[in-house]
N, C-alpha and C positions, 0 to 999 in steps of 0.2 A: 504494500500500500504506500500511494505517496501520498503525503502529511507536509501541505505547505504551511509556512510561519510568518505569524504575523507578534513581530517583537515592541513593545509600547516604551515610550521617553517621554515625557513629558507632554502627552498627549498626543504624541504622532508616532507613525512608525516608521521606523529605524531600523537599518543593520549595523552592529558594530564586528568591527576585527578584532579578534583576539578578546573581544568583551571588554574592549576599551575605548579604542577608537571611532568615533561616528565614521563609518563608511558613505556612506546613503542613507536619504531620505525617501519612503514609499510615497503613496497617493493615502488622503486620509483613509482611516481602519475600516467602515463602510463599504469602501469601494473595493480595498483592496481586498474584500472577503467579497464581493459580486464576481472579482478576477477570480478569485477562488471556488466560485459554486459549484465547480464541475466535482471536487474532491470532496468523497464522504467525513472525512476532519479534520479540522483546522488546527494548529499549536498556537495558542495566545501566551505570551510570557511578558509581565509587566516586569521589565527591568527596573524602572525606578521604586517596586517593590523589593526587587530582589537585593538592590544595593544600599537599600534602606534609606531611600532618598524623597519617600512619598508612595504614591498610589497612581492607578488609573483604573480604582475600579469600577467607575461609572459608564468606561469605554467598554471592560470585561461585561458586564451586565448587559449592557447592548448588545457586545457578539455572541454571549452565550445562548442570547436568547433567537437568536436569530438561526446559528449552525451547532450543529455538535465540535463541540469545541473542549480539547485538555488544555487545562491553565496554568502556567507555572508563576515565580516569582515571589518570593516571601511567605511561604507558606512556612512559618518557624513554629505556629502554638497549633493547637487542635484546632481551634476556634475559628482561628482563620482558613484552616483546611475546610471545617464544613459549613463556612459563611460561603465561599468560591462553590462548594456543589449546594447550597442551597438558593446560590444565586444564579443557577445553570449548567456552571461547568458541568461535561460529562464524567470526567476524570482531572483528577488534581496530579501535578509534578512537586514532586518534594526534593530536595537537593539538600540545602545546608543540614536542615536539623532532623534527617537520617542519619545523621553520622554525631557519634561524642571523636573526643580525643583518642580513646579507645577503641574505636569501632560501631557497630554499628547500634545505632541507639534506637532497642527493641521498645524502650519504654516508651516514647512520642507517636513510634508507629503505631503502636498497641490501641492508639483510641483512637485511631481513623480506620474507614471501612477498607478494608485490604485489598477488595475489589475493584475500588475505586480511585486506587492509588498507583502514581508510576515513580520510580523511584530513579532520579537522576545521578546519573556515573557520568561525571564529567571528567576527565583525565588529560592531565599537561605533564612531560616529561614521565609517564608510567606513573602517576599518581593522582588518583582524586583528590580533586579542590575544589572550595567550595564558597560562601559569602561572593559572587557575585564572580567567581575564578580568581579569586585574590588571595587565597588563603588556600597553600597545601598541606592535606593531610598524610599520615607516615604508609598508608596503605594503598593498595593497588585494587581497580576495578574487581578481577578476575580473585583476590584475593576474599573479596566479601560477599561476592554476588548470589552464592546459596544463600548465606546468611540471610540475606535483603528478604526470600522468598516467598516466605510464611505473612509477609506483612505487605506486600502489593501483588498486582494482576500483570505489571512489563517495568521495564527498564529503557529509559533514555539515555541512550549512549553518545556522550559526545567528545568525539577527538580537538581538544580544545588548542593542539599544536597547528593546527590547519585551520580552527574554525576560519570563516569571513576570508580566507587568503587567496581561494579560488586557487589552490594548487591541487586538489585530489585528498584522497583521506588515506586511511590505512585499515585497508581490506585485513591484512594479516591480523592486529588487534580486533576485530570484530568477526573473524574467526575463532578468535580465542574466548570471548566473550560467548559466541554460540555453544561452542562446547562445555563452555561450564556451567549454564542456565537452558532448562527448558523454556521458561516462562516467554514471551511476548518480547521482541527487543525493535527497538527504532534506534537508527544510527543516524547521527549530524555531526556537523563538523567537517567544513571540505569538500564534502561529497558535490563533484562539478561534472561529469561525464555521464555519458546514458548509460556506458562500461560498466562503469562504478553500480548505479544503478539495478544493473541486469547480475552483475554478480551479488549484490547484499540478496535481492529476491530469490535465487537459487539458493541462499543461506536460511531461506526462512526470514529475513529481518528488513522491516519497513524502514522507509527513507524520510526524514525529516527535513526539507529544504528552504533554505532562506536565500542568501547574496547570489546563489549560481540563476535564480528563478527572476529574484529582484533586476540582475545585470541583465537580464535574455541570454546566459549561456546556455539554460534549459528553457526549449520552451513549453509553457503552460499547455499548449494542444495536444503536442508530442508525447508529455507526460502524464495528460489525463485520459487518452487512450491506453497508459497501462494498466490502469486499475481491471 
């Protein structure tokens, strides 16, 4: 399945590189989920939730209500996990506060519904990181992913050494990842080729796509004949 993205800044959307840099600016969130209609669901991630710098969830409550849509970006308490599916989302992304210092923090997943949760593996230099990609922790994807199991329905994998850079991702990492989770995996991060594409789908693992979709290196017709 391709899973196009629609990332929020301060009320518009945005791609950044490497989760820092503003790359591009989209068409307002509206329209750019109309460009979207042909794909069964949408990624909404409110970054200036995730970086702790604000909300935009007035925009989230519009697109939820409109597509099926998984939501990511600050989801750190319960509260806020089941405010986001009470307010649409179909499924929540969790990232920071899956994880202690320790590993993985069963006690926060524990009071969200399991089914309805996707549990973000974001990886830079062979390690998850997390607060916004700003912050590494001592463990590896592939090292926690059973772990994660019991407490969500899939996993968002993202090669964050590629994200936004429009150079390709790394198929061999998300092989590795297949192997060691049955559950559900969507892969971002890079991912710029139909190549890339046609091999995650023979993995079994859905594609997640922002900057390659936003630029025209993929295009939108191409890709929604593959569903």
């Amino acid at each position: 399945m391709i899973i196009p993205c629609i990332d929020l800044m301060g009320g518009k959307v945005v791609q950044l590189r490497q989760g820092r840099e503003k790359a591009l600016e989209g068409d307002p969130p509206l329209q750019m989920l109309q460009k979207f209609s042909a794909f069964p669901e949408i990624q909404v991630i409110d970054l200036d939730a995730a970086l702790g710098e604000g909300s935009n969830d007035a925009i989230v409550r519009d697109l939820t209500s409109r597509a099926l849509c998984r939501v990511g970006g600050g989801v750190r308490s319960p509260e806020r996990g089941h405010a986001l599916l009470s307010a649409g989302a179909h499924r929540i992304i969790v990232g920071t506060a899956a994880f202690t210092e320790q590993g993985v923090n069963s006690a926060f997943l524990a009071q969200l519904p399991a089914q309805r949760v996707i549990v973000a593996l974001d990886s830079k230099d062979g390690r998850i990181v997390t607060r916004g990609w700003r912050q590494a922790t001592p463990f590896s994807a592939e090292a926690v992913v059973a772990q994660l199991e019991p407490y969500c329905s899939g996993f968002l994998c993202t090669y964050v050494d590629k994200e936004g850079m429009l150079q390709g991702t790394d198929l061999h990492w998300f092989r590795r990842l297949r192997a060691a989770t049955g559950h559900e995996i969507t892969a971002a991060g890079g991912i710029t080729a139909m190549e890339e594409i046609h091999a995650l789908a023979e993995m079994g693992i859905h594609a997640a796509l922002g900057m390659a979709v936003y630029t025209g290196r993929l295009s939108l017709d191409e890709l929604a004949r593959l569903r």
